[in-house]
VEXLUM-483921 format. One line per 3 residues: for each residue x, y, z of C-alpha. Coordinates in nm, 4 decimals. Each point is the difference from the previous one (the first is absolute). Example, Ala and Ser with C-alpha at 12.3 -4.5 7.8 and 13.67 -1.06 7.14 Angstrom:
// residues 2
1.2300,-0.4500,0.7800; 0.1370,0.3440,-0.0660;
//
This chain:
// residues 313
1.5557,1.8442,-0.9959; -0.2375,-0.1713,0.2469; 0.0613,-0.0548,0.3466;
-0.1994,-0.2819,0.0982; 0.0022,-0.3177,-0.2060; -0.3606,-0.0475,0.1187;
-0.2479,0.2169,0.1692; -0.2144,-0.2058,0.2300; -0.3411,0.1597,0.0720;
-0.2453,-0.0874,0.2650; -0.0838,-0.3562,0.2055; 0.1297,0.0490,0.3225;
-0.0713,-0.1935,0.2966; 0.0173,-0.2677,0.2831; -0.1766,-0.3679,-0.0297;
-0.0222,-0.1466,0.3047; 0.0411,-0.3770,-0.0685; -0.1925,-0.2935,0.1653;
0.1249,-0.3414,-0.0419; -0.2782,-0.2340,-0.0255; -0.0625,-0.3719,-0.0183;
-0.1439,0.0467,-0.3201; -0.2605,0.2695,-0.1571; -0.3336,-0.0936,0.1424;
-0.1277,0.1043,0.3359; -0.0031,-0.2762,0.2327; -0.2804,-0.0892,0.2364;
0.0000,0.1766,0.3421; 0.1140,0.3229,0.0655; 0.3621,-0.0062,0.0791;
0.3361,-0.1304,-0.1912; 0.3481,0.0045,0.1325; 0.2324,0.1308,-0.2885;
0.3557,0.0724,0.0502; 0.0976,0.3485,0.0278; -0.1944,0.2682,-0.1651;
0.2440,0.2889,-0.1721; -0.0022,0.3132,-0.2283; 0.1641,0.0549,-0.2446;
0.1101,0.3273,-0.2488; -0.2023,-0.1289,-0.3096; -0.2421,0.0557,-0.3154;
0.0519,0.0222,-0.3488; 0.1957,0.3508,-0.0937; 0.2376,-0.1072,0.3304;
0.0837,-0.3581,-0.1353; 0.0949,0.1249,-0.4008; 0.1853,0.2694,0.1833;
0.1643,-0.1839,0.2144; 0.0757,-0.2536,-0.2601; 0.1151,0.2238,-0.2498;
0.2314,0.1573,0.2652; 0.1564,-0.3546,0.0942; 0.0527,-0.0643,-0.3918;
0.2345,0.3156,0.0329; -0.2563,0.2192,-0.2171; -0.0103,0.3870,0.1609;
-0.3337,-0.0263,0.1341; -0.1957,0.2934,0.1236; -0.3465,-0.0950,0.1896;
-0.2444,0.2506,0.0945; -0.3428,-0.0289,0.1741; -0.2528,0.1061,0.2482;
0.0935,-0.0866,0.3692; -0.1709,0.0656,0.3159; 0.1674,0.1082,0.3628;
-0.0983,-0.3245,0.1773; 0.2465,-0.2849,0.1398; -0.0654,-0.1898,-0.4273;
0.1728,0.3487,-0.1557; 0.3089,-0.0660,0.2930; 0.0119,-0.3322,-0.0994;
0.0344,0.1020,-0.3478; 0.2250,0.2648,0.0252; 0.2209,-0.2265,0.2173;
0.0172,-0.2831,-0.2842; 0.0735,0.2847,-0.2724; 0.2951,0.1500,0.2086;
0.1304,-0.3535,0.0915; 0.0105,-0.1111,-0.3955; 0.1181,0.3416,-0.1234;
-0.3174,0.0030,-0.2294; -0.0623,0.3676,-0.1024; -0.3382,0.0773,0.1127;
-0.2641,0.3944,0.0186; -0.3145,-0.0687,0.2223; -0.2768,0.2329,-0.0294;
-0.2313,0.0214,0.3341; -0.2791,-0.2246,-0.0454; -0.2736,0.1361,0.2299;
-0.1905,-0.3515,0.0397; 0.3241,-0.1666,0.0937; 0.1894,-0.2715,-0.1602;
-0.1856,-0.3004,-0.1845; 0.0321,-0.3070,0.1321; -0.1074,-0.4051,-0.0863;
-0.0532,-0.3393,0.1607; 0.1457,-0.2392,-0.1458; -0.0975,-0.3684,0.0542;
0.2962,-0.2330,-0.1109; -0.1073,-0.3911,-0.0040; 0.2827,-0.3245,0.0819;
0.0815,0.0320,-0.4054; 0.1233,0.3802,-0.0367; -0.4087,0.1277,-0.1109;
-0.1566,0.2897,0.1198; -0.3062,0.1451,0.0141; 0.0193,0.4238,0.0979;
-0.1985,0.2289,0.1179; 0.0875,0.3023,-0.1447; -0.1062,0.3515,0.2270;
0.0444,0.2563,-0.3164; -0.0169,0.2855,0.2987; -0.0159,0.2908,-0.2569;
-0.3648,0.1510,-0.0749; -0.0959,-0.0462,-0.3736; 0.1461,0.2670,-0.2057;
0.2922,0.0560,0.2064; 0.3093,0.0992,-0.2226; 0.3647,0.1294,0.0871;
0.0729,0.3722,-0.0820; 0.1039,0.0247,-0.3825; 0.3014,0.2257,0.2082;
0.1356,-0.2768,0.1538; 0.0097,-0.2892,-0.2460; 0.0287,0.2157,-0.3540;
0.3545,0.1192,0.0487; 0.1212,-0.3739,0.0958; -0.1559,-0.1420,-0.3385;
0.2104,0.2970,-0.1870; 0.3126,-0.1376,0.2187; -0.1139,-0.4296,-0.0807;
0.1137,-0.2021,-0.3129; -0.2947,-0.2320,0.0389; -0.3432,0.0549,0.2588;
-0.1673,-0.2693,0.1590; -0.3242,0.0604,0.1258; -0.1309,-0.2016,0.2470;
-0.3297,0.2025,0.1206; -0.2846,0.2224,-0.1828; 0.1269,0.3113,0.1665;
0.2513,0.2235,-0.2303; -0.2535,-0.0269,-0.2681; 0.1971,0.3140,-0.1759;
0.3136,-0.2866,-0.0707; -0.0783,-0.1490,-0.2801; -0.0675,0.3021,-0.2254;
0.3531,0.1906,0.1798; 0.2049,-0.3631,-0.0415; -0.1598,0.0132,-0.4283;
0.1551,0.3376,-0.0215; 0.3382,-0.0639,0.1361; 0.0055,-0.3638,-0.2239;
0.0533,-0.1672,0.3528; -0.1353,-0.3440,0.0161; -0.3021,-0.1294,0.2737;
-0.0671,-0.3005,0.1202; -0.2928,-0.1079,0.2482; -0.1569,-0.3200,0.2297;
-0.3417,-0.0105,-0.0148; 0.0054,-0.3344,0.1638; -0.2502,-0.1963,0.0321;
-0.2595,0.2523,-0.2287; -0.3237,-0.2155,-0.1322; 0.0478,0.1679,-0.3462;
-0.3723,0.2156,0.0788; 0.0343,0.2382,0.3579; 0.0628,0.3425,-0.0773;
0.3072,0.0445,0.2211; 0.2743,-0.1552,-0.1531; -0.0564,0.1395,-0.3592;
0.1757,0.3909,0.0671; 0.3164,-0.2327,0.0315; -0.0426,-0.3270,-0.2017;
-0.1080,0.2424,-0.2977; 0.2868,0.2560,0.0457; 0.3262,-0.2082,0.0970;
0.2200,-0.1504,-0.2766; 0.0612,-0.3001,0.1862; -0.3176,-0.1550,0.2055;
0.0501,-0.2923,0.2495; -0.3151,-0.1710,0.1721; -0.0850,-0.2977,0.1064;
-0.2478,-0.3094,-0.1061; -0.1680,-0.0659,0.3651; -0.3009,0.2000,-0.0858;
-0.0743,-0.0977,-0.3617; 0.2139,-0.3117,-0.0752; -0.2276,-0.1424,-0.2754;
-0.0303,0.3664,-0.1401; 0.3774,0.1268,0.0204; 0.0875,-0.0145,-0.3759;
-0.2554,0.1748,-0.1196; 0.0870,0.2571,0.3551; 0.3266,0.0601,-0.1419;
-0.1277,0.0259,-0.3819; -0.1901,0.2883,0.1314; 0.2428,0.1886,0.1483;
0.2530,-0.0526,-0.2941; -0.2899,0.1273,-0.2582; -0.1578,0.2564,0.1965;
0.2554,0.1188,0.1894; 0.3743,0.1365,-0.0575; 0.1681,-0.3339,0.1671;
0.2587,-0.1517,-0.2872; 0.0133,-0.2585,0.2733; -0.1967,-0.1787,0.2254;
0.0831,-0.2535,0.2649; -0.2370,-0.2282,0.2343; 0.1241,-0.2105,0.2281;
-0.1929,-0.3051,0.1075; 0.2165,-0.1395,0.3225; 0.0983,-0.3379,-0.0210;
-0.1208,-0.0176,-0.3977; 0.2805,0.2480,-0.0912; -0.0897,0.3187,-0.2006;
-0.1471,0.0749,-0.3399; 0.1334,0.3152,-0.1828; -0.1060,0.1736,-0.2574;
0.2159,0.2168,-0.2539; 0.0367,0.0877,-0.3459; -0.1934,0.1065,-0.2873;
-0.1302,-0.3798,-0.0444; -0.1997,0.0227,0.3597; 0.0775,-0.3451,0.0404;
-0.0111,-0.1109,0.3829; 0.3143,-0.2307,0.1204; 0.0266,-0.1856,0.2915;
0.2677,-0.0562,0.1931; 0.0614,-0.1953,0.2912; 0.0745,0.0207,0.3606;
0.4326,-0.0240,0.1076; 0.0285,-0.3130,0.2283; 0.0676,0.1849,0.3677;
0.3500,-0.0586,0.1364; -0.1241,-0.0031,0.3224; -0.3073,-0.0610,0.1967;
-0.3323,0.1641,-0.0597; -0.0840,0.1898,0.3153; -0.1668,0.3240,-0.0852;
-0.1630,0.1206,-0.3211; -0.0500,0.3625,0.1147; 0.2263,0.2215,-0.2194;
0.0361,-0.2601,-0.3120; -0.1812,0.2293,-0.3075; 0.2174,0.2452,0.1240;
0.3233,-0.1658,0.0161; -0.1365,-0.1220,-0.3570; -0.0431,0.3288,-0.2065;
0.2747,0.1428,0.1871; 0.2000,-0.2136,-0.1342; -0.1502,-0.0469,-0.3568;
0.0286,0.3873,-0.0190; 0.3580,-0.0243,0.0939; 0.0480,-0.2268,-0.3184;
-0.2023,0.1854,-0.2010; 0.1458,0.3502,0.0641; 0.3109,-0.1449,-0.1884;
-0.1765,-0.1171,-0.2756; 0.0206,-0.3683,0.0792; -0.2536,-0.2506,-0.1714;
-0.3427,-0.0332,0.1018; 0.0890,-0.3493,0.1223; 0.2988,0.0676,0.2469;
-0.2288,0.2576,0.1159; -0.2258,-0.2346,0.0895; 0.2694,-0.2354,0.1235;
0.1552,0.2639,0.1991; -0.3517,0.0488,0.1524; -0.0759,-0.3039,0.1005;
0.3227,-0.0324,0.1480; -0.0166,0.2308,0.1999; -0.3540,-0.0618,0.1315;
0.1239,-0.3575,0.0977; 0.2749,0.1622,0.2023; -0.2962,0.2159,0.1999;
-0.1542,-0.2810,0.0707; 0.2594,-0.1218,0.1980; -0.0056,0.2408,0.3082;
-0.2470,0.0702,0.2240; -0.1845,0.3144,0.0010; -0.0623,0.2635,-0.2890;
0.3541,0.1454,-0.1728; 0.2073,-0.1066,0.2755; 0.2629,-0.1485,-0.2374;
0.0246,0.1485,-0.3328; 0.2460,-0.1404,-0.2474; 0.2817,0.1939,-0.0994;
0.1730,-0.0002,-0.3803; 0.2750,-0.2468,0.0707; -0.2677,-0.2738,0.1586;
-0.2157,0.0913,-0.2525; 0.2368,-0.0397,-0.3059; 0.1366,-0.3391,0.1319;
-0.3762,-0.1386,0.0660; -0.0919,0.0369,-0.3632; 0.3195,-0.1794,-0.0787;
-0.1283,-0.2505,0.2001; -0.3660,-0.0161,-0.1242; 0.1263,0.0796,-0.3791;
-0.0009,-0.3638,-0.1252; -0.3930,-0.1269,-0.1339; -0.1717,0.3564,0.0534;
-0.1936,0.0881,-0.2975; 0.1790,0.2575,-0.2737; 0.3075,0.0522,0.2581;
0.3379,-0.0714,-0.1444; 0.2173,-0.0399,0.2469; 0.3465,0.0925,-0.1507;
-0.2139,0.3209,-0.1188; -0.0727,0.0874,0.3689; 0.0868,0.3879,0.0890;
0.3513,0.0603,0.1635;
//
């Protein structure tokens, strides 16, 4: 029997948010902005930290560096009770910028901090996956995953996010994962035919792209028919967009982990990215199960394919 619900590998890190007026740089060479902050961020820490709020045992596991970003870490890990291994990371502990604009959009500036080709000892991340009902990847480096999570029949899911369908990066994951999330920014007029190629070419029996304030499109079943789906009207005011395709596939994994309907999935998703958007600051409020169950009550009635007397207990 596993011991994790998920296994949670790589993306740890700290964005350090700017507020701006809007995303454009203004003429002169100085801008008041209120205060500037850090924050314990990046993709594997916001779908572990989501799946951990949705009561899932979560296990997270990354490189992290011995620098004041790795304390910071640590300290949010401890504080939330989220189960977390750090291996050293001898170029310290990646970081972004993040510009956020009056409306809740941000621009980041992402410092990757590991040299190309950097991976994680097979040692320390192999006997997790044996340990994990599902793996998440969220980085390139535990290449030996996919072929260890095949043999044990564990599922694998991956974020390539915003991949242009063409750079040789993302593929190692977007090829390998049975569930592949990314996003439209970089190819919007090319996305379906994206997500066609990872469903053909790759091992993906779904694929998911979300497009912001357009919703999501997701692709699954034998037909490899792309539906759309839109976004879930936010219950509360749009500050902060940082952490939303997190809270997203965390949450449409959650739903379809129990075998829920592509649609609810989606649903669930887009919940749940509404929700992010509603705190400042990158996976500072992550929704739990009850809030989570009671919002898609809520946003049930007109979403596409969604029953909602059929919604999971």
């Amino acid at each position: 029997m596993a011991n994790f619900d998920v296994l949670v590998l790589g993306g740890a890190g700290v964005d350090t948010i700017v507020r701006v007026p809007e995303l454009a740089v203004p003429p002169g060479d100085y801008l008041p902005v209120p205060p500037v902050r850090d924050y314990v961020a990046h993709s594997g820490n916001g779908v572990a930290l989501g799946f951990h709020a949705l009561g899932l045992r979560t296990k997270f596991a990354d490189f992290i560096g011995d620098d004041p970003q790795g304390e910071l870490i640590r300290a949010r890990y401890a504080a939330t009770g989220l189960d977390f291994s750090g291996h050293p990371a001898p170029n310290g502990t990646p970081r972004s910028v993040n510009l956020v604009d009056a409306g809740g959009r941000r621009f980041s500036f992402f410092d990757g901090r590991h040299p190309e080709g950097t991976v994680l000892p097979e040692e320390f991340y192999l006997p997790l996956v044996e340990r994990a009902a599902h793996v998440h990847v969220a980085t390139p480096r535990t290449p030996a995953v996919w072929a260890a999570a095949r043999r044990l029949g564990i599922s694998t899911s991956t974020d390539v996010h915003a991949w242009n369908g063409t750079d040789d990066w993302a593929w190692p994951m977007a090829g390998e994962a049975d569930l592949v999330f990314l996003s439209s920014a970089a190819a919007p007029e090319r996305i379906d035919d994206i997500m066609k190629r990872i469903a053909t070419e790759g091992r993906a029996s779904v694929v998911i792209a979300t497009e912001g304030e357009a919703g999501s499109r997701v692709l699954a079943g034998a037909d490899g028919a792309v539906r759309r789906f839109p976004v879930a009207r936010p219950e509360r005011p749009v500050v902060d967009s940082n952490g939303a395709g997190d809270a997203y596939s965390t949450a449409f994994m959650s739903r379809w982990q129990r075998g829920r309907p592509v649609p609810e999935c989606a649903l669930a998703g887009a919940v749940s990215g509404a929700f992010a958007c509603g705190a400042a600051g990158t996976h500072e409020e992550l929704i739990t199960e009850p809030e989570l169950a009671a919002a898609l009550t809520r946003a049930a009635p007109g979403f596409p394919g969604v029953d909602p007397s059929r919604l999971a207990a």
